[in-house]
N, C-alpha and C positions, 0 to 999 in steps of 0.2 A: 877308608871306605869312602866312595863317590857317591855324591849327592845332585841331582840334576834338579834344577829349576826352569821350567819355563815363562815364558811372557809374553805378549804380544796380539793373541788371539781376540776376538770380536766378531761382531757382522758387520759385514760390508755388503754391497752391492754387486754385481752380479760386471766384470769387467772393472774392479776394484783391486788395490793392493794391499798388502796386511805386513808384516814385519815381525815374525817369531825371532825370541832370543832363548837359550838354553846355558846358564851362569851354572859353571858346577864346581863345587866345591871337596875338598878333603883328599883330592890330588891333583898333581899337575897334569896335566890330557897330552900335552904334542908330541909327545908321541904314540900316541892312540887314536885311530881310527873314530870318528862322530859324526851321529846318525839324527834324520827324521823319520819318524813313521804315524799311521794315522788309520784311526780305527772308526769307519760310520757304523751307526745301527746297521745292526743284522748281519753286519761283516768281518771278513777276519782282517786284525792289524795288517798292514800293507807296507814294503816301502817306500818312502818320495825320494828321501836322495841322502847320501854317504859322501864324506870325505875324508882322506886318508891325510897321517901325518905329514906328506909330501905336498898336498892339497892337490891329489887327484880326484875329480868329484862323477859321481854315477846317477842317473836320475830313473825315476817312472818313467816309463815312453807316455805317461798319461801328463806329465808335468813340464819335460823336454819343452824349453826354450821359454818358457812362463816361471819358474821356481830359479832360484840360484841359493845354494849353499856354503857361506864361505865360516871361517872360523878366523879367533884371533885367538893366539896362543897368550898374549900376556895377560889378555883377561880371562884367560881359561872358559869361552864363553864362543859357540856356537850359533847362526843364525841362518835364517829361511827367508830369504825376500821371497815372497809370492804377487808374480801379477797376474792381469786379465783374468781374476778369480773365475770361476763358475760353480754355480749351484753342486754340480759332482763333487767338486773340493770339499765339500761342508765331509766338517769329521773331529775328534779329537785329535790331536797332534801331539806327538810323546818325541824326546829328545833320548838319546840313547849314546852309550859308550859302556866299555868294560861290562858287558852284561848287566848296567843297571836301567832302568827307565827312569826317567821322570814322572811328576802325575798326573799330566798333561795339559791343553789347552785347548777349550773349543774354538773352534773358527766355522762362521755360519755364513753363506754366501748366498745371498736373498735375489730371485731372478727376476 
């Protein structure tokens, strides 16, 4: 059974960057497909961005060229550089693989 952790989340400033990690434990990921995704008040979960065990990566058109999601297989551990934050960004951030979530991470981006 997969265990997701996240880390990284905070406020920043508005044109700020932040550094999500997702460390998951209780199997090995590479060859499985890992995700972010991010939930504001009053909204449904959404996704930012996917990368496949090949490391082909898919993003939000809302995050396209600001977010980059890379992974490292030997540390079983997934990550989200986020730049030029803006206020819209602000949300929970949840790490995802094999159908499990993490418990997420606030990330609040003050304008």
């Amino acid at each position: 059974q997969v265990q997701l952790v996240e880390s990284g989340g905070g406020l920043v400033q508005s044109g700020g960057s932040l550094r999500l990690s997702c460390a998951a434990s209780g199997s090995m990921l590479s060859n499985y497909a890992m995700g972010w995704y991010r939930q504001a008040p009053g909204k449904q979960r959404e996704l930012v961005a996917l990368i496949n065990s090949g490391g082909t990566t898919t993003y939000a058109n809302s995050v396209k060229g600001r977010f980059t999601i890379s992974r490292d297989n030997a540390k079983n551990t997934v990550y989200l550089q986020m730049n030029s934050l803006k206020p819209e960004d602000t949300a929970v951030y949840f790490c995802w693989t094999l159908n499990t979530w993490g418990q997420g991470t606030q990330v609040t981006v003050s304008s």
